[in-house]
C-alpha positions as a Markdown table, in Angstrom:
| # | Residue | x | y | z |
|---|---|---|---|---|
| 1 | Unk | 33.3 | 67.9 | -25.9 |
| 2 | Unk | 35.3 | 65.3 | -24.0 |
| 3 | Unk | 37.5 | 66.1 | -21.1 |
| 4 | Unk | 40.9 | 65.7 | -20.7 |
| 5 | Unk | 41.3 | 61.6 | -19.8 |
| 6 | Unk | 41.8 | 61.3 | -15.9 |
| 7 | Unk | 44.2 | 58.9 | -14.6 |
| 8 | Unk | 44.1 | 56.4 | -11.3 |
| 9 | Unk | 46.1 | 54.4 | -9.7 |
| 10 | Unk | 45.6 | 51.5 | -11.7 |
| 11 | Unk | 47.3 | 53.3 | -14.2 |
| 12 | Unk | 50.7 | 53.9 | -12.1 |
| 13 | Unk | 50.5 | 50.2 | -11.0 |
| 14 | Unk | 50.3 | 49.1 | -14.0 |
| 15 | Unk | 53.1 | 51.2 | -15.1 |
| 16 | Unk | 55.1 | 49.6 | -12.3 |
| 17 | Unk | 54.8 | 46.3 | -13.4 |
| 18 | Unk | 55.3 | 47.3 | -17.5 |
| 19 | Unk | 58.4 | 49.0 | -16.1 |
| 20 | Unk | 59.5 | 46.0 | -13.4 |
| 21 | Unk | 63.3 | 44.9 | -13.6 |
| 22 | Unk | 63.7 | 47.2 | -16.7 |
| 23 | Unk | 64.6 | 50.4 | -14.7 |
| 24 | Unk | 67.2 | 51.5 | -11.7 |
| 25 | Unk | 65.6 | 51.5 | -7.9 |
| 26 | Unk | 66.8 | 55.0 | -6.9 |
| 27 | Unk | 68.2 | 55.3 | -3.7 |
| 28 | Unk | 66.2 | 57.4 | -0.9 |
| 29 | Unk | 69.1 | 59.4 | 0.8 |
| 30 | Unk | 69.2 | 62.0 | 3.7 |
| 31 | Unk | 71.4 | 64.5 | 4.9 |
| 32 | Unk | 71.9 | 65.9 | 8.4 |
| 33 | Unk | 73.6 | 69.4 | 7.4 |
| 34 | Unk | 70.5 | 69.9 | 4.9 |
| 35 | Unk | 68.2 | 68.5 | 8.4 |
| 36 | Unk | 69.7 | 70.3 | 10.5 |
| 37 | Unk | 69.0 | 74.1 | 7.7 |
| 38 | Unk | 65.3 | 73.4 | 7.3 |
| 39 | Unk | 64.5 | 71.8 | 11.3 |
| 40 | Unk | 63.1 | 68.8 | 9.1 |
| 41 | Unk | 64.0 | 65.2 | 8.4 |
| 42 | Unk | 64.7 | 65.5 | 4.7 |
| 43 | Unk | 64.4 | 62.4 | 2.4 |
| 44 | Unk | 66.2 | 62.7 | -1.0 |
| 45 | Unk | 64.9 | 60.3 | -4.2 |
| 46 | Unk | 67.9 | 60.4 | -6.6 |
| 47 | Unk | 66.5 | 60.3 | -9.8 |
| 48 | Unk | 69.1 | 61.8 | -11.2 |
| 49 | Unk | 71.0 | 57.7 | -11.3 |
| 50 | Unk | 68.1 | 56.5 | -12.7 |
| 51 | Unk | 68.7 | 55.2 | -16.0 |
| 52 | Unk | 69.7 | 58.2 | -18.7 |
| 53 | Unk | 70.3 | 60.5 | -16.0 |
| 54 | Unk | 66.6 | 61.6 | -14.8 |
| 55 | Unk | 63.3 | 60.4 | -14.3 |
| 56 | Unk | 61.8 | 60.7 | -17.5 |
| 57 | Unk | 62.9 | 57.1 | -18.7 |
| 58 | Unk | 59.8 | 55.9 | -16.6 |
| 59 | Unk | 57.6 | 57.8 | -18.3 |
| 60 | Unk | 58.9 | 57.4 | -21.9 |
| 61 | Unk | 59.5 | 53.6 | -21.3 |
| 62 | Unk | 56.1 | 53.0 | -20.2 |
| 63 | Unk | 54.6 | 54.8 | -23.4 |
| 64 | Unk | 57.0 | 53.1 | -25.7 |
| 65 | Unk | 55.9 | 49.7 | -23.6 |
| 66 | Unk | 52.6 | 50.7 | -23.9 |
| 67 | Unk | 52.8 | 51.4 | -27.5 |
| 68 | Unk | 54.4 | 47.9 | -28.3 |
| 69 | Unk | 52.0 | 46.1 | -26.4 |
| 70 | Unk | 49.2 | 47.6 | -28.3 |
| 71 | Unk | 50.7 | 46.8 | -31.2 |
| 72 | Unk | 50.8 | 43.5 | -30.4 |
| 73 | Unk | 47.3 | 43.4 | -29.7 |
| 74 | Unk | 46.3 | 44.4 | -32.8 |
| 75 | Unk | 48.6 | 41.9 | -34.5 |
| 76 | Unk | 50.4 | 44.7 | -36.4 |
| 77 | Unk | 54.3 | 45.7 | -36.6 |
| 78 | Unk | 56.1 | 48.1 | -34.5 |
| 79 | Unk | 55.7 | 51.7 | -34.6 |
| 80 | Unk | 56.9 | 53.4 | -37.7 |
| 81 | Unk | 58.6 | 55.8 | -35.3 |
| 82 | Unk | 58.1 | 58.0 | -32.1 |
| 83 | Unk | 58.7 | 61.5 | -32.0 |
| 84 | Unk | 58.4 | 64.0 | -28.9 |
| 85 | Unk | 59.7 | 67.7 | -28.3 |
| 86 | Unk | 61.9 | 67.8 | -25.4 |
| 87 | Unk | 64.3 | 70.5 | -23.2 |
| 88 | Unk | 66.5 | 67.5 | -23.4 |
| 89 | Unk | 66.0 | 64.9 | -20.8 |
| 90 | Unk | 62.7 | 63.7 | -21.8 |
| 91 | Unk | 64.3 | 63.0 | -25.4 |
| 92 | Unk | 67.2 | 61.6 | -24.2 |
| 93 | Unk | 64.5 | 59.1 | -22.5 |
| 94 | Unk | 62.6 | 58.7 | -25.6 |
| 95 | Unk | 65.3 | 57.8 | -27.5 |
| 96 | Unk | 66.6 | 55.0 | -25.1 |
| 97 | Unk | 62.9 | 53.7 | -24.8 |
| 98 | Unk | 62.9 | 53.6 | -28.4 |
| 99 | Unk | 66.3 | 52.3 | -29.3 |
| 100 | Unk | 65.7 | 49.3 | -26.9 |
| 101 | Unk | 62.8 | 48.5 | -29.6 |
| 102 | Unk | 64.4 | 48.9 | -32.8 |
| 103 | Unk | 61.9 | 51.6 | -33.2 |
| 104 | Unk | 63.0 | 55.5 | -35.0 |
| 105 | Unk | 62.6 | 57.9 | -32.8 |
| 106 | Unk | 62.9 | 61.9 | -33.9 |
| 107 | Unk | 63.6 | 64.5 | -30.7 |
| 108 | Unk | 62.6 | 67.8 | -31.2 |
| 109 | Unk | 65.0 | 70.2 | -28.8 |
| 110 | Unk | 65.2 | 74.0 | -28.8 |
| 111 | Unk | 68.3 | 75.0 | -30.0 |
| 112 | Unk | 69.1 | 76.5 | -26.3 |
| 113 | Unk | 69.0 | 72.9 | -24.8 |
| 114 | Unk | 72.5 | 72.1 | -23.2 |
| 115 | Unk | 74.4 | 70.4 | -25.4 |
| 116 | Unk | 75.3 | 67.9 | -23.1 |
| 117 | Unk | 71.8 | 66.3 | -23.2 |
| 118 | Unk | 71.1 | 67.0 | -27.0 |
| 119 | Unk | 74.6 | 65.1 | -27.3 |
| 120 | Unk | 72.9 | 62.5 | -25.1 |
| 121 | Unk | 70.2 | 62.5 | -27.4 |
| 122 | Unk | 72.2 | 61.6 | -30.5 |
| 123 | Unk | 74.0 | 58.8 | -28.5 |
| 124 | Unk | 71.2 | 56.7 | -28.1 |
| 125 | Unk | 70.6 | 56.9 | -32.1 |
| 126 | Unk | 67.7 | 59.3 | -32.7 |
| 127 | Unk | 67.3 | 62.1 | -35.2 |
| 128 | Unk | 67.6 | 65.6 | -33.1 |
| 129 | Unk | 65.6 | 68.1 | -34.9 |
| 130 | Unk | 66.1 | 71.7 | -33.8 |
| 131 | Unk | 63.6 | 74.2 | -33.3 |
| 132 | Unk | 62.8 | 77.9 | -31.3 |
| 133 | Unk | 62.9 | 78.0 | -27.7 |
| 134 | Unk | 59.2 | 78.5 | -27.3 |
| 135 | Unk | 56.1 | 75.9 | -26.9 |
| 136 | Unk | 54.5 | 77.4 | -30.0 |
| 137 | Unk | 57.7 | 76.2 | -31.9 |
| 138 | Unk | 58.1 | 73.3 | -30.0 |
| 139 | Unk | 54.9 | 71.5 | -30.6 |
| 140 | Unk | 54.3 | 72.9 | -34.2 |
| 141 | Unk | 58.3 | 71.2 | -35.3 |
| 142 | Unk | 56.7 | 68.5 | -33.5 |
| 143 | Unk | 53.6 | 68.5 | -35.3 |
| 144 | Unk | 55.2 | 68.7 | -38.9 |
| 145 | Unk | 58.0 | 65.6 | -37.9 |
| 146 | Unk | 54.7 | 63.1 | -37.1 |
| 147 | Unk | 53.5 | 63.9 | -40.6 |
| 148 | Unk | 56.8 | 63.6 | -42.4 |
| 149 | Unk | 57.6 | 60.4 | -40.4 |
| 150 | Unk | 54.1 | 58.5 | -40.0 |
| 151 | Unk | 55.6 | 58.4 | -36.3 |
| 152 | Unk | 54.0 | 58.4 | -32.8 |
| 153 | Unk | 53.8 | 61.7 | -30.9 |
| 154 | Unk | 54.6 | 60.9 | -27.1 |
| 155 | Unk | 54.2 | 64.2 | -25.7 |
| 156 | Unk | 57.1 | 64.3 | -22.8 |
| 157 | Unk | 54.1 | 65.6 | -19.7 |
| 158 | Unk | 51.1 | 65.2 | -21.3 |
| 159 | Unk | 50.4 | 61.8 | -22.6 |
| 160 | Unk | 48.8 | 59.7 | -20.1 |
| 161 | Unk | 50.9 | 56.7 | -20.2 |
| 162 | Unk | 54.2 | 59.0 | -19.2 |
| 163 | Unk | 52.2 | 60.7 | -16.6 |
| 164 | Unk | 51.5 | 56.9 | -15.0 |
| 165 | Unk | 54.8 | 55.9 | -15.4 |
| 166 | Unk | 56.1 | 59.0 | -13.4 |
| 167 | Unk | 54.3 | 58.0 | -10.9 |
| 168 | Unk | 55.8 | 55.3 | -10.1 |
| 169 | Unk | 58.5 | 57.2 | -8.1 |
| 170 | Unk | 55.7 | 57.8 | -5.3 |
| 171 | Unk | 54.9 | 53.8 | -5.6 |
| 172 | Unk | 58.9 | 53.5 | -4.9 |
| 173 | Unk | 59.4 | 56.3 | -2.1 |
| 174 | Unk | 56.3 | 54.9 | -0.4 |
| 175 | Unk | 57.9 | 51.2 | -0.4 |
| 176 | Unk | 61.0 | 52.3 | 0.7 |
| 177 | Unk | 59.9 | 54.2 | 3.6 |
| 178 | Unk | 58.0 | 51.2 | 4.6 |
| 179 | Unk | 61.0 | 49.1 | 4.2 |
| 180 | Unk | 63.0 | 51.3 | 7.0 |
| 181 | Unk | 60.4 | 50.6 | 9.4 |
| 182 | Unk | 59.4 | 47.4 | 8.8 |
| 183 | Unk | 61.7 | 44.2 | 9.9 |
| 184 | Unk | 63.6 | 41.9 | 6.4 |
| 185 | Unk | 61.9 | 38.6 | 6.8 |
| 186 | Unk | 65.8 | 37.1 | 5.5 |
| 187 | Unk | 67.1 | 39.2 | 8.8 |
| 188 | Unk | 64.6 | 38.4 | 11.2 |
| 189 | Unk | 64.9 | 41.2 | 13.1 |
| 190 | Unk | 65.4 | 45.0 | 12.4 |
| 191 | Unk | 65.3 | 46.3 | 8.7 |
| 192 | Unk | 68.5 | 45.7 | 7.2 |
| 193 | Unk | 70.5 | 49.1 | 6.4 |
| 194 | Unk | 73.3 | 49.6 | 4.1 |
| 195 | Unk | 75.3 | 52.7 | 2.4 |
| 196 | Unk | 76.1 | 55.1 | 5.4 |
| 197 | Unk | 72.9 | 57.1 | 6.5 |
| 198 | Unk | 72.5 | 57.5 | 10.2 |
| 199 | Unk | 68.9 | 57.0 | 9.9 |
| 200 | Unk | 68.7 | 54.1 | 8.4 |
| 201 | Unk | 67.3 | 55.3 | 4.6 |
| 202 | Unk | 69.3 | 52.6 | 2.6 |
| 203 | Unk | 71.2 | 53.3 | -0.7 |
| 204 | Unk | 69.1 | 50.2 | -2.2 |
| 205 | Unk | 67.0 | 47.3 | -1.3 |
| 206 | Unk | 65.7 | 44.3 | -3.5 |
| 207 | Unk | 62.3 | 45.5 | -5.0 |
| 208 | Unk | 59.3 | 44.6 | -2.9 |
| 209 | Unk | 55.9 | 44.1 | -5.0 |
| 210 | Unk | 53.6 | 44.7 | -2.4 |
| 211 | Unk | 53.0 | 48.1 | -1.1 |
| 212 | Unk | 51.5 | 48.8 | 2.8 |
| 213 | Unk | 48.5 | 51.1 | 2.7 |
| 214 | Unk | 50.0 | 52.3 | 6.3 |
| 215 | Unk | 53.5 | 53.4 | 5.2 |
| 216 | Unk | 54.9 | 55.6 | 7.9 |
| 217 | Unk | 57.1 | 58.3 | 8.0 |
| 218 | Unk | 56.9 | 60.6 | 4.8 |
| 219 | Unk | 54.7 | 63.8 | 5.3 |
| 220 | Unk | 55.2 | 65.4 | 2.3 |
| 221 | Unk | 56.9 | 65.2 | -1.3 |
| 222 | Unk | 57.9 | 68.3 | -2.9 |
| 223 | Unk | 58.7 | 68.0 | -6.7 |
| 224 | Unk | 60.1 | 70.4 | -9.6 |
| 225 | Unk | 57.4 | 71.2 | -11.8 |
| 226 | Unk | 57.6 | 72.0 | -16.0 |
| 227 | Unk | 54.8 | 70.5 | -17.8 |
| 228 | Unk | 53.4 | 68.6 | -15.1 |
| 229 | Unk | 53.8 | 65.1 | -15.5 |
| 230 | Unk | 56.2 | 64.0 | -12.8 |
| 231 | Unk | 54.0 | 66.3 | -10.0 |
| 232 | Unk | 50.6 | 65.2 | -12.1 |
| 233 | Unk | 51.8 | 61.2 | -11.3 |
| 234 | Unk | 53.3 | 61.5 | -7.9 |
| 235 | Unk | 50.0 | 62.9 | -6.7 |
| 236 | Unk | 48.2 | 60.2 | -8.4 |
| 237 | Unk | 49.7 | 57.7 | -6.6 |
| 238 | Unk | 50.0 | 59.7 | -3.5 |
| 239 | Unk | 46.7 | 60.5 | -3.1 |
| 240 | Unk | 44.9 | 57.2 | -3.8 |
| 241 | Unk | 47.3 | 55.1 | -1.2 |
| 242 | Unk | 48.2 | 58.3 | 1.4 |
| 243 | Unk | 46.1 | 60.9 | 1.4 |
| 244 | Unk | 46.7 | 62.6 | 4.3 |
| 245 | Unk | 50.2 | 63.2 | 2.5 |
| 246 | Unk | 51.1 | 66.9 | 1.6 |
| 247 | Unk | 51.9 | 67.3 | -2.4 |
| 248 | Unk | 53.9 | 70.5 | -3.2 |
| 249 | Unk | 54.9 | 71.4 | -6.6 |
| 250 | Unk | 57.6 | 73.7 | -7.1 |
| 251 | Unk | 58.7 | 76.0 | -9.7 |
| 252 | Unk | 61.0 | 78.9 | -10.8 |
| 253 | Unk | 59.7 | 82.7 | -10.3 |
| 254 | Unk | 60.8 | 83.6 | -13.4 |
| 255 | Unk | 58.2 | 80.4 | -14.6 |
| 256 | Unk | 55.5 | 80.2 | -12.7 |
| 257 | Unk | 52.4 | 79.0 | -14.5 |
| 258 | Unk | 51.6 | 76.7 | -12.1 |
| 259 | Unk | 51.5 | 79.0 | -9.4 |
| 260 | Unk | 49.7 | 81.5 | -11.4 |
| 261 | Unk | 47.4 | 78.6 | -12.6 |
| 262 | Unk | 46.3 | 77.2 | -9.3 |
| 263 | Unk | 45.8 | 81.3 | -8.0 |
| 264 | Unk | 43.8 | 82.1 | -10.7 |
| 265 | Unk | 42.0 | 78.7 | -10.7 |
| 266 | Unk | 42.4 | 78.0 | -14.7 |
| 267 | Unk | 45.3 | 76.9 | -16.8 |
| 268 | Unk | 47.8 | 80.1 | -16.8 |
| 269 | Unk | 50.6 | 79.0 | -19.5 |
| 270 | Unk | 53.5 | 81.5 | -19.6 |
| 271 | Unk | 53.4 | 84.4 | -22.1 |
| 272 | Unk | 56.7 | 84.4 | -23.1 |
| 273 | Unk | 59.9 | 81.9 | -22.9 |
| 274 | Unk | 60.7 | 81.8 | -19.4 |
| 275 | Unk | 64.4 | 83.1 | -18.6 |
| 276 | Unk | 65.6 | 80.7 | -15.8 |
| 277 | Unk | 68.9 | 78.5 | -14.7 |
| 278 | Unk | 66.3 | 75.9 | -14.4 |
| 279 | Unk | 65.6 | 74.1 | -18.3 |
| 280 | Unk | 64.0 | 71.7 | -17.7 |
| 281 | Unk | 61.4 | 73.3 | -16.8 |
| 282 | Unk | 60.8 | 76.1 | -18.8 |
| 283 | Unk | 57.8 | 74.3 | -20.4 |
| 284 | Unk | 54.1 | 75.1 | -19.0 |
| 285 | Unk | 51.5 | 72.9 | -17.4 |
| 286 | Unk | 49.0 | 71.3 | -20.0 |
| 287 | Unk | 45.4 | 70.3 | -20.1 |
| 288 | Unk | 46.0 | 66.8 | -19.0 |
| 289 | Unk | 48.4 | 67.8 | -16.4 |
| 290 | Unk | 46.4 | 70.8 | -15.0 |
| 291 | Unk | 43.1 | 69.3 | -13.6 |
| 292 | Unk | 45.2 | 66.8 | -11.5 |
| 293 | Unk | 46.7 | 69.5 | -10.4 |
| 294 | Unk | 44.0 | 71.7 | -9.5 |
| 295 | Unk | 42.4 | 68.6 | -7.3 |
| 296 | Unk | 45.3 | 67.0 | -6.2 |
| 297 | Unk | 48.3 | 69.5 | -5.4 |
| 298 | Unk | 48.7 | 71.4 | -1.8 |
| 299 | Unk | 50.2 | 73.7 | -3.2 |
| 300 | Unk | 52.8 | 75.3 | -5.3 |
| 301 | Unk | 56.3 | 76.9 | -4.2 |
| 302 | Unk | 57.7 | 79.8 | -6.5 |
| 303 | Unk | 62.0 | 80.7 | -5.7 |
| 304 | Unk | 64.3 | 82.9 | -7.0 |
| 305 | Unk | 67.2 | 82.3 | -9.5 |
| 306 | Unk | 69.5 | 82.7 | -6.9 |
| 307 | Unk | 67.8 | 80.3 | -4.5 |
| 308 | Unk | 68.1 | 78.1 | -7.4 |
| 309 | Unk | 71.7 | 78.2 | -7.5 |
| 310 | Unk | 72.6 | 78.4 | -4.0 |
| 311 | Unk | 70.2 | 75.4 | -3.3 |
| 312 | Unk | 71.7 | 73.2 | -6.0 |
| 313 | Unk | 75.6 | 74.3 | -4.9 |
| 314 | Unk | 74.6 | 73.0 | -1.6 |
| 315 | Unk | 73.9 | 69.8 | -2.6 |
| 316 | Unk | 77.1 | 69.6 | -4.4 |
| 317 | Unk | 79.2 | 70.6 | -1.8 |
| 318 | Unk | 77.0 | 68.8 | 1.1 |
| 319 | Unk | 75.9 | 65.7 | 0.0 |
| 320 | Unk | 78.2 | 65.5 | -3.1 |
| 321 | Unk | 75.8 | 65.0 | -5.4 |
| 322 | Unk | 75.7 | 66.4 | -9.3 |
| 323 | Unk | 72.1 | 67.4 | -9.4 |
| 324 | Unk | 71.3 | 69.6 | -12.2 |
| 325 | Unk | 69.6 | 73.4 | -11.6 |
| 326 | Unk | 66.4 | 71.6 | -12.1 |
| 327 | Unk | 66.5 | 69.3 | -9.6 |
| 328 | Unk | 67.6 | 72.3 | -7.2 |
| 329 | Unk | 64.4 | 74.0 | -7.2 |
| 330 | Unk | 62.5 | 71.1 | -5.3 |
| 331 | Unk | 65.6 | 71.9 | -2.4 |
| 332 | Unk | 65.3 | 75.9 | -3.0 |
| 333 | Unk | 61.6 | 75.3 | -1.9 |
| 334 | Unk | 61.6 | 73.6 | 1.5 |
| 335 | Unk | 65.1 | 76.1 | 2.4 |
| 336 | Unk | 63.0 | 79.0 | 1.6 |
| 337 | Unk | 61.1 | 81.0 | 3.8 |
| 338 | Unk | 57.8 | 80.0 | 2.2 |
| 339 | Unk | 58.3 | 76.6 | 3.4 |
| 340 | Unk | 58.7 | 77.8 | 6.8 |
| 341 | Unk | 55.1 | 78.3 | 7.4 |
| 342 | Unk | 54.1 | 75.0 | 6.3 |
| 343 | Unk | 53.3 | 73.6 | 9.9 |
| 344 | Unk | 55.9 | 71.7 | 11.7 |
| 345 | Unk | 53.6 | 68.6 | 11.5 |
| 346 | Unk | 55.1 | 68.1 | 8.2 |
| 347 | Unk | 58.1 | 66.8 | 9.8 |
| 348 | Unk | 59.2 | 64.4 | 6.8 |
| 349 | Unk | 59.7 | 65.4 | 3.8 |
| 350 | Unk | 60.8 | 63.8 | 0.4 |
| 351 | Unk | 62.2 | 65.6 | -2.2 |
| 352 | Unk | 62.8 | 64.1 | -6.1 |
| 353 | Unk | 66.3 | 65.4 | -7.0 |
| 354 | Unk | 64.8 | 64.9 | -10.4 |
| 355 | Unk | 67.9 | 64.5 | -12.8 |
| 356 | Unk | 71.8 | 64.6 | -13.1 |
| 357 | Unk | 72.7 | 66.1 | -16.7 |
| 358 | Unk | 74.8 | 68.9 | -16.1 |
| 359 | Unk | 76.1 | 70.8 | -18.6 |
| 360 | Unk | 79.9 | 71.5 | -17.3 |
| 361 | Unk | 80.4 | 74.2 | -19.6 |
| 362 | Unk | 77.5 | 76.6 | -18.3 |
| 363 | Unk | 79.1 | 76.8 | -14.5 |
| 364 | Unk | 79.9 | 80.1 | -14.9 |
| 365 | Unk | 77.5 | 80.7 | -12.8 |
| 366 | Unk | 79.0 | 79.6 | -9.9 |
| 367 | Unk | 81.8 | 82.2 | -10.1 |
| 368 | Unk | 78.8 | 84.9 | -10.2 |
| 369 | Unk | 77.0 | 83.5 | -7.1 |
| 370 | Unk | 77.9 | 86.2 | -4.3 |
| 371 | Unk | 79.0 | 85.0 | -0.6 |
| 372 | Unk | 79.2 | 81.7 | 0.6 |
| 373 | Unk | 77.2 | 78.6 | 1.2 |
| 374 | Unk | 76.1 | 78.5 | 4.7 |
């Protein structure tokens, strides 16, 4: 019985070039309140302005690429459709991937997605198809849409060619790093800086192709982790160009699969529908996503609800950023106390602010939230 496929990082680069001028270079920002909490240099990869609001679009575009090209290949016609299960932001990629092909694409959401994204999801013209908030559900609705359609299933973490094109934000922290310490030929002297970090990070630079195998200055990247693919790429690419780099997936308490998986040493997927702030990633690790895992992740960072919020209210009120819960989890991690005994070697450390679609009419949290931000 085969294995599940394994991915290198010929893969991710040639993501990168599928996905070349046809996605937003996310700024790497820092922060010297958020510094000056954790006695680290933070780095912060806003994915959450990358094109539809998160990171999924590189995965989903690179499928949908992929797809096309293979098509192409075989000199037949376009897909007759493509159809995935999503918590939201992975449809809401699909669907623009799709859309920008003149190919159908049918989204799958629980019906306790925010409505914001399966709004989203509509907006970019696919069919939303509603099903139980549970995996079981998810992939069976899925399951019965493929044969009803004659579509494409591009599962949102577990196909291969989304995993590759996740990691591509690795590719892109890695060149940006290198960027701020490396002098701009058209400057001809010190790296050229822009936006207003004192250290230097810029807001955006034109796209270099060429990647240096000795990029300085990032220790680690910490990442939110759902199904896996965004943690599964990033330490892909990570591991092939920078090994001596720290991986650390993080996750929600209240969903922590991963966690459980890598302690137990075998795929762990939750029992029941996890309860957490944090949607998008309610879903559990899969068999594609878990042996990278397993190999290639330090280790895996569990936080509280309430570390959740408090994490992604800080970043709203410090950095004045709209990240949503999700993307809060990867801060809750290096704040908490956990991350304290990682040694101080790690000095810098990335985090993905993974996406930006907030559903404004579910902040009643923030009136339950007791005390202050410090």
């Amino acid at each position: 019985m085969a294995g599940p496929p394994r991915l290198a990082l010929a893969e991710v680069r040639a993501a990168e070039e599928r996905l070349r001028d046809r996605l937003h270079r996310t700024p790497l920002l820092t922060s010297g309140s958020l510094d000056r909490l954790t006695g680290r240099r933070l780095l912060f990869k806003c994915e959450l302005f990358q094109r539809t609001g998160s990171f999924k679009i590189r995965g989903a575009l690179n499928a949908v690429r992929s797809l096309v090209e293979e098509s192409k290949r075989a000199g037949g016609g376009l897909p007759r459709a493509v159809v995935t299960h999503s918590s939201g932001n992975h449809g809401q990629a699909l669907a623009c991937a799709a859309q920008a092909e003149g190919i159908p694409a049918y989204i799958v959401v629980p019906r306790t997605a925010p409505h914001c994204k399966q709004a989203a999801i509509r907006t970019y013209g696919a069919t939303l198809v509603p099903c139980e908030p549970n995996d079981k559900s998810r992939a069976e609705t899925a399951s019965r849409v493929v044969q009803e359609t004659g579509g494409v299933m591009v599962h949102p973490n577990q196909e291969p060619a989304v995993i590759a094109g996740q990691g591509t934000i690795a590719l892109e922290v890695l060149e940006q790093v290198r960027e701020t310490h490396s002098p701009d030929p058209a400057q001809g002297s010190a790296p050229r800086r822009q936006g207003h970090s004192k250290k230097g990070y810029p807001r955006c630079q034109k796209q270099s192709r060429f990647l240096s195998a000795q990029a300085p200055e990032v220790n680690a990247i910490v990442a939110p982790v759902g199904g896996g693919g965004m943690i599964a790429g990033i330490a892909v690419a990570i591991k092939a160009l920078r090994p001596d780099v720290k991986v650390f997936a993080a996750e929600p308490r209240n969903a922590d699969d991963c966690y459980q998986s890598k302690v137990r040493g075998e795929l762990t997927p939750n029992l029941h529908p996890p309860d957490t702030i944090a949607d998008a990633v309610k879903t559990s690790i899969g068999p594609n996503t878990w042996p990278i895992i397993r190999d290639l992740v330090d280790d895996v960072l569990t936080v509280s609800e309430e570390e959740i919020k408090r994490a992604t209210r800080l970043v709203w009120e410090r950095m004045k950023l709209l990240i949503e819960p999700t993307a809060g989890v990867g801060v809750a991690a290096v704040l908490s106390e956990q991350f304290q005994a990682v040694p101080r070697d790690v000095e810098n450390v990335c985090i993905v602010l993974c996406g930006g679609n907030v559903d404004l009419s579910s902040l009643t949290w923030l009136t339950d939230l007791p005390g202050k931000v410090e």
